[in-house]
N, C-alpha and C positions, 0 to 999 in steps of 0.2 A: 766201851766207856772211857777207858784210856786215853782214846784216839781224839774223841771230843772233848774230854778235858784239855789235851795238850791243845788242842786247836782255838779253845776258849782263851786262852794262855796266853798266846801268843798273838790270839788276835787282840787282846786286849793292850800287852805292849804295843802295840802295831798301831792303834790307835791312841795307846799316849805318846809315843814316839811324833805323831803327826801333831797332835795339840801342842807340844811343845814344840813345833819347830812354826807352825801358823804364822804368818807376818814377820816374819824372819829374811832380811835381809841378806842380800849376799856379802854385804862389809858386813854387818852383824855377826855375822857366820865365822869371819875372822879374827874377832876382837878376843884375846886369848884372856883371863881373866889373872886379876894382879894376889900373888907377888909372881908366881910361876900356874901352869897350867894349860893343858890344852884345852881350844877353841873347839866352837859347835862344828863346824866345818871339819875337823880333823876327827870330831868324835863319831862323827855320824859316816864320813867316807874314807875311814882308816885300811878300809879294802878295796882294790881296784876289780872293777868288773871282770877282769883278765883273772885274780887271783880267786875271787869266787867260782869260776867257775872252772877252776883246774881240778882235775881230779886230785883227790886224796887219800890215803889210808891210816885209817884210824889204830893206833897203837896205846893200850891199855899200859899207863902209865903207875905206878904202885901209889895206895891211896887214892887216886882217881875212880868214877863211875865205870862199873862192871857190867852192866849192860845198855843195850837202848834206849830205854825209857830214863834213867839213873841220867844218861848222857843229854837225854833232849833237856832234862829238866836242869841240867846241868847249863848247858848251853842256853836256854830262860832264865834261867838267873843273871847270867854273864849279859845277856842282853836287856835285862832288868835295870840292872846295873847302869847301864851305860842309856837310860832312856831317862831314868832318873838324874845324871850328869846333865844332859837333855837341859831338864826344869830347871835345876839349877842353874846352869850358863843364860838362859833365856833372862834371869832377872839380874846376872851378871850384866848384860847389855841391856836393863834401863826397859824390860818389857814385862810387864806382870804377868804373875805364874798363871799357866794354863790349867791345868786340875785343880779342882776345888771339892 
């Protein structure tokens, strides 16, 4: 049950991730929003394919998630987070919101 919820999850970010970038230009992408803030383009490829895919070890940090499930949902929110940034820079550059 678990398994399919997180996977519900994260498919659903996955597809607002995508609605919010829809018709999104590659200068769109860099139009960083005023007075200060990062651009769609920085928000969405903040990780090089080279850095994704280096191994890692996960070290439980104090106050941080204690197990895996704690951690993925963890790591869903963070990515929530940043999908929702997403919607909002879309109508920073002038393109009306994708979720309704």
């Amino acid at each position: 049950m678990q398994q399919q919820a997180l996977l519900k999850l994260f498919g659903l970010s996955h597809g607002a991730a995508h609605m919010n970038l829809e018709g999104i230009t590659a200068a769109e992408s860099l139009i960083h929003p005023p007075p200060a803030g990062n651009c769609i383009n920085w928000v969405l490829g903040s990780l090089t394919p080279e850095q994704l895919a280096a191994p890692t070890t996960v070290t439980r940090l104090p106050g941080r998630p204690a197990n895996s499930l704690e951690m993925l949902l963890s790591f869903h929110f963070h990515e929530t987070y940043h999908v929702g940034q997403l919607g909002l820079l879309r109508r920073v550059v002038g393109r009306p919101g994708a979720i309704r």
